[in-house]
N, C-alpha and C positions, 0 to 999 in steps of 0.2 A: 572526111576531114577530121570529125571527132576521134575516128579510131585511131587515124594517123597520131594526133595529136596526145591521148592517153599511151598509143602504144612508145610515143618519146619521154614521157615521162616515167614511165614503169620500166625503162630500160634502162640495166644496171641499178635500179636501185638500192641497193646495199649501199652500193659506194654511197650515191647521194645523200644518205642518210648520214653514212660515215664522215662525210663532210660536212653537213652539218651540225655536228654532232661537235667535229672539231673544230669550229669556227665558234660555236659556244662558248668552249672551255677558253680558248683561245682569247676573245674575248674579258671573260673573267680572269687571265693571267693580267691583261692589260692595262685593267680596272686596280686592280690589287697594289699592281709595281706602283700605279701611279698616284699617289697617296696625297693629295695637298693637304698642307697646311690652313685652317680656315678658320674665323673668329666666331665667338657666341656669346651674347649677352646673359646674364644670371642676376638674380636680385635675390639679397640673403640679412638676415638679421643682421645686426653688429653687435659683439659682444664687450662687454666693459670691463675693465680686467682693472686690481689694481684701486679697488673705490676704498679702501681705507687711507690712501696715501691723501685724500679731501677731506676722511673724516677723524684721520687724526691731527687734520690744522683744523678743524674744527667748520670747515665747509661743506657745503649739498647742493648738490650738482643734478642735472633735470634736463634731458634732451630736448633741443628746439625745436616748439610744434610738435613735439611726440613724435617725432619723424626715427626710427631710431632702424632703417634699411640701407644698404648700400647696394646698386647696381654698377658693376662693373663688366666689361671684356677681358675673357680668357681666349687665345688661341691654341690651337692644336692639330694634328693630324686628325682629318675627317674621320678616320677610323676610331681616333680616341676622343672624339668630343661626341661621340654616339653613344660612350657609356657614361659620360659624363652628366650629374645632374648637381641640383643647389646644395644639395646635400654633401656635394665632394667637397664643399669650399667653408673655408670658415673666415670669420673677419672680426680682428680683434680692437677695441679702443683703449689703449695704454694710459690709463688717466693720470701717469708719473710723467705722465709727456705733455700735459696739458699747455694750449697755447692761448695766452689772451690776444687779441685783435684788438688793435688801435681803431678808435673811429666808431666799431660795430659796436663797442659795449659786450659784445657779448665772448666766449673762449670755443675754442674748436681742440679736437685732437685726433693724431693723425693714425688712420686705419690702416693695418695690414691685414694684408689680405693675400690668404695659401689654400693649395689643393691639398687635400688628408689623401689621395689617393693616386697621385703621380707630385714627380719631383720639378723642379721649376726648369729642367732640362725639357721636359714633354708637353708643358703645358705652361704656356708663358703668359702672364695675366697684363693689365695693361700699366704703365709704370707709372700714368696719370695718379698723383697723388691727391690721394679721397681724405674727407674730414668728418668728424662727427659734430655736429654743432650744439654746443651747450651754453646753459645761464647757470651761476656759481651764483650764488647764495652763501650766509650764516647758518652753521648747524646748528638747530634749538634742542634742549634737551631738557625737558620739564618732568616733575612728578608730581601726580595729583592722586587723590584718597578717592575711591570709587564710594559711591553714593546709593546707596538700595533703595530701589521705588516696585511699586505695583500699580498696577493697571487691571481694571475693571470692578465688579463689586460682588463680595461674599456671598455669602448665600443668605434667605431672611433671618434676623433672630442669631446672628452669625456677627461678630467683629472681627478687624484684622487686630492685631497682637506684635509680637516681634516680628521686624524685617531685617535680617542678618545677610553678611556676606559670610561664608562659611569658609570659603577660600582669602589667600591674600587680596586684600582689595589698594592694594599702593601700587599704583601704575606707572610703568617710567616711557616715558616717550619720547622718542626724536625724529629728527624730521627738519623741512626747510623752518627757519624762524617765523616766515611769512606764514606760517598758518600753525607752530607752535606757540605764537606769543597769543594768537586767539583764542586757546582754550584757558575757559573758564571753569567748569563741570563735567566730572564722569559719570555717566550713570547708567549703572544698570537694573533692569526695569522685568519684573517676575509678574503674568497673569495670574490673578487672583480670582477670577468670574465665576460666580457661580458654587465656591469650595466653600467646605463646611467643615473641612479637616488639614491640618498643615500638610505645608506644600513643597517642594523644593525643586528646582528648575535650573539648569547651564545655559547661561544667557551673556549673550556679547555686550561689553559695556559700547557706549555709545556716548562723543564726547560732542559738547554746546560749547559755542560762546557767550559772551555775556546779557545777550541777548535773547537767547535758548534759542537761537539757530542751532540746528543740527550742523558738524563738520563733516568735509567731506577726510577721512583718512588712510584716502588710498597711497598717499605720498610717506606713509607715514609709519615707523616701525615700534612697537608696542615690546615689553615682555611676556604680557599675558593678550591671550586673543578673549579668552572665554573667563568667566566665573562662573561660580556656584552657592545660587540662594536660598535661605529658608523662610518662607513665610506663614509667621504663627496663627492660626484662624482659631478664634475663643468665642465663648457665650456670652449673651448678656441679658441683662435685668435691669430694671428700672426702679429704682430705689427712692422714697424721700429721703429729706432733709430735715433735719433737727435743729434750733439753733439753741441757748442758754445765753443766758444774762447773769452778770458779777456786781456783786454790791447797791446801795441803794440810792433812787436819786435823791436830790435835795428836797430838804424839808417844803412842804407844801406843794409837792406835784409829786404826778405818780404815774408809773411804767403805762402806759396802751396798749402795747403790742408791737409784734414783730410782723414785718413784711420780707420778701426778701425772693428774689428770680434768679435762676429757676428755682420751682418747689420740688422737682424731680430731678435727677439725673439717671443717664444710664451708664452702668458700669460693665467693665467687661472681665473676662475670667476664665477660671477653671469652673468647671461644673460643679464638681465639692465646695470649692471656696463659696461662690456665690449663691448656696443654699444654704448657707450659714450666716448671711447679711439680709438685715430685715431692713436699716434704715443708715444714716450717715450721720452722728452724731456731732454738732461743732462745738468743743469743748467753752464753757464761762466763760475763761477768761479772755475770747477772743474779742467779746464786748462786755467792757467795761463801764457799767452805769455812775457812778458812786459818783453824788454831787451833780449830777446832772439834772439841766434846768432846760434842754430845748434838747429836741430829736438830734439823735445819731444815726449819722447816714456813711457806710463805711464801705467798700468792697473785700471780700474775702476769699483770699485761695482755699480751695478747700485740697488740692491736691495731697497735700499733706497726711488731711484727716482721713483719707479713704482706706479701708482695710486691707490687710497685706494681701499681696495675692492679685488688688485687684488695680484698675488703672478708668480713666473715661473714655465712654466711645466719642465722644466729641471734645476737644481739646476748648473748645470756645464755652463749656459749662464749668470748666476750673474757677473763672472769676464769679462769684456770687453778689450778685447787688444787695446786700440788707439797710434796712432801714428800723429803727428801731423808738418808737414814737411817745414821747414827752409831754405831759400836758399840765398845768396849775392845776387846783384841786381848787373848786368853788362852791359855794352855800347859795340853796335859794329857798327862800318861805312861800310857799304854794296856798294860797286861798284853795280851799276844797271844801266844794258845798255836800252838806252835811248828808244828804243821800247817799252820797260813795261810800257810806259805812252801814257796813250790814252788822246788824243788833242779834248775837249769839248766844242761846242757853239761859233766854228771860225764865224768871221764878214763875210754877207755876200759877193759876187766875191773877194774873198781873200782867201790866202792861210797861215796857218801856220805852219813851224817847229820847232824841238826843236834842238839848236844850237851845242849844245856838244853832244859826241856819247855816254858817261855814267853819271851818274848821282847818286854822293856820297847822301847815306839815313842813317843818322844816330839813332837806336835804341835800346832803355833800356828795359829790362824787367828782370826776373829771369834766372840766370845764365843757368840753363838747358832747359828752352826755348830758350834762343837765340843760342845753340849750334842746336838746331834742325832747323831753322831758315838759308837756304843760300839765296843769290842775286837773283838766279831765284824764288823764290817763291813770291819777290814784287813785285808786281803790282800797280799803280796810276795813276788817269787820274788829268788833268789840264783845269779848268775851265777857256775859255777865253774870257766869257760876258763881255762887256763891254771896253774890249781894242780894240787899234786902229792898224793903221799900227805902224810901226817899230819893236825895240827890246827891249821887258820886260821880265823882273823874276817875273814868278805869283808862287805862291803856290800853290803844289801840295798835291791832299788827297792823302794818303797813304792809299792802300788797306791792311790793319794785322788785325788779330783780337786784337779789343781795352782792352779785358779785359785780355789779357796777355803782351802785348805790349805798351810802349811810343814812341811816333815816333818825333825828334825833326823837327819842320819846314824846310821841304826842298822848295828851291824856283829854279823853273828851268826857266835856259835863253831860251825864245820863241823869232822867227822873224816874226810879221806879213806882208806879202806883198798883196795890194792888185793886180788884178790879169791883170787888163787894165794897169796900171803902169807898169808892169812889160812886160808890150804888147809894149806900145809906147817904153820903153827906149832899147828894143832888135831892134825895126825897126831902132831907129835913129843910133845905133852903126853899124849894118848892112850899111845902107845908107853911113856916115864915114866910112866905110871902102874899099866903090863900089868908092866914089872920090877920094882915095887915088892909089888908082889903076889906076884910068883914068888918073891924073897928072902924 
């Protein structure tokens, strides 16, 4: 039965091949002739043609929800919607054609939409009329000065110096009002971390409102994207202060002294310049004494006085607090017991004392030194070169310090005895008084 049945199949078969062979093609002529026409959906950008005709009435325009695609139906012969992709299709929004919509608030405009790659005879799109939907706004158009800042900190022993824009720094900007009328400040901002030598850096300005929120300004079209900054990085040194006084106070008081914070500052610089500045000198006449009867308390810029070349690392040590202190001039008569005076250069075999047990010192100087100032603290000795026996007033030096103290001439009663005299005249009273007993 299987021979049977192989040997009916292997017979003729050429032909059978033949025939099949021609029922294939046969086939594929059938397939070919019969071509339908068939639809296909495509989703493709829209493109906005035409945006100056918004912004030369002075409007800004912003697709709704971001939405800015159109899906549409093109039909065609199967055969040519096979080579067909998104790419054949463009779709344009006319914004000269702009529609507003009653009711919505908001404008639409109307899309066309063509094949770049067959003509509208071969490929027939859908005639449903598509829209692009937009919100119209006020065009803003502001200009702000770009602001140079840094961020982070020098290196030790290192100040920052100039911060320059090297480039134009006048920014023009426009954009919807709603987010043009927000800016308040441009800035662009150069790392400084760490540098010990000037720096310079291409850096995006970056715009805040008045509340240095950052903005967002993707909406938004600039002349310049970038600038270019130079940040100056100098030396410093720590310098005193000097202050000077002009003229003299009023009679009967007298200068105390100067106070006055900071006593230092640090200044910043060139390397040469700043080895050439020892101190900060504030000329006389910025305090004026003359006739002065109570302290003078004054604040001083010193920016001025600071030598060329140089500027402060701290902006907050420009203002100097001086104080400049006034006091009466007062007298006080010191009892001083007669010990505090040491006896110098006795003649020699002689003896001397000082006659009275204290000894009035009368001394002037500023009221609040002489209250610090009691009897025990003077001390004088008394030069007695050149005297003889008996009883003299020599002048005493007064041990105070001279620059806060006058000391009026004291003169103390000294007795000199010499010391054989005072031998013989004790025997002979002795003696007078051994005969007085005998009688």
């Amino acid at each position: 039965m299987l021979k049977n049945l192989a040997k009916k199949l292997t017979n003729n078969l050429g032909l059978k091949v033949l025939a099949l062979l021609f029922a294939i093609a046969l086939w594929i002529v059938v397939v070919n002739i019969d071509d339908p026409v068939k639809p296909a959906q495509y989703t493709i950008s829209v493109t906005q043609d035409n945006m100056d005709y918004l912004t030369s009435n002075g409007k800004y325009s912003e697709t709704l929800g971001g939405k800015n695609t159109v899906t549409f139906t093109a039909s065609a012969k199967r055969s040519i919607l096979e080579k067909l992709s998104n790419t054949d299709f463009t779709a344009v929004a006319d914004m000269e054609k702009i529609e507003y919509v009653e009711g919505d608030g908001i404008c639409r405009v109307p899309i066309t939409i063509t094949c770049s790659k067959y003509n509208s005879n071969t490929v027939t799109i859908s005639s449903k009329q598509q829209y692009l939907d937009v919100t119209v706004e006020d065009l803003g158009n502001v200009q702000k000065k770009i602001t140079a800042n840094t961020e982070g900190t020098v290196m030790n022993g290192c100040a920052l110096g100039d911060v320059s824009i090297v480039t134009s720094n006048l920014l023009k900007i426009s954009g919807p009002s709603s987010v043009t009328s927000q800016i308040s400040t441009v800035v662009a901002t150069i790392n400084v971390d760490g540098m010990s030598s000037d720096v310079t850096d291409t850096v995006v300005p970056v715009l805040y409102d008045a509340d240095g929120n950052e903005i967002d300004a993707s909406k938004l079209k600039m002349n310049i994207n970038t600038v270019t900054i130079t940040a100056q990085i100098l030396n410093t040194k720590d310098v005193d202060l000097s202050f000077q006084t002009k003229g003299n106070v009023a009679s009967g008081y007298t200068l105390k002294g100067i106070t006055y914070s900071p006593k230092k500052v640090r200044i910043k610089g060139e390397t040469d310049v700043l080895n050439k500045v020892t101190k900060i000198t504030i000329p006389d006449e910025v305090l004026d004494m003359s006739g002065a009867t109570e302290d003078v308390e004054t604040t001083v810029d010193i920016t001025s006085y600071l030598p060329d070349g140089t500027s402060l690392v701290l902006a907050a040590d420009a203002k100097v607090e001086v104080k400049v202190k006034v006091e009466p001039i007062t007298t006080k008569t010191f009892e001083v017991d007669a010990s505090a005076f040491t006896l110098e250069n006795i003649p020699d075999e002689a003896k001397a004392k000082i006659t009275e047990e204290t000894i009035e010192v009368e001394i002037t100087g500023a009221e609040s030194d002489i209250k610090k100032l009691s009897a025990d603290d003077i001390t004088g000795t008394v030069n007695l070169q050149g005297y003889g026996n008996g009883e003299h007033k020599v002048a005493a030096d007064i041990d105070v310090d001279n620059e806060l103290y006058q000391v009026k001439t004291v003169r103390i009663p000294v007795d000199i005895t010499a010391e054989n005299t005072e031998t013989e005249t004790k025997a002979t009273e002795s003696s007078k008084k051994n005969a007085s007993k005998t009688e």
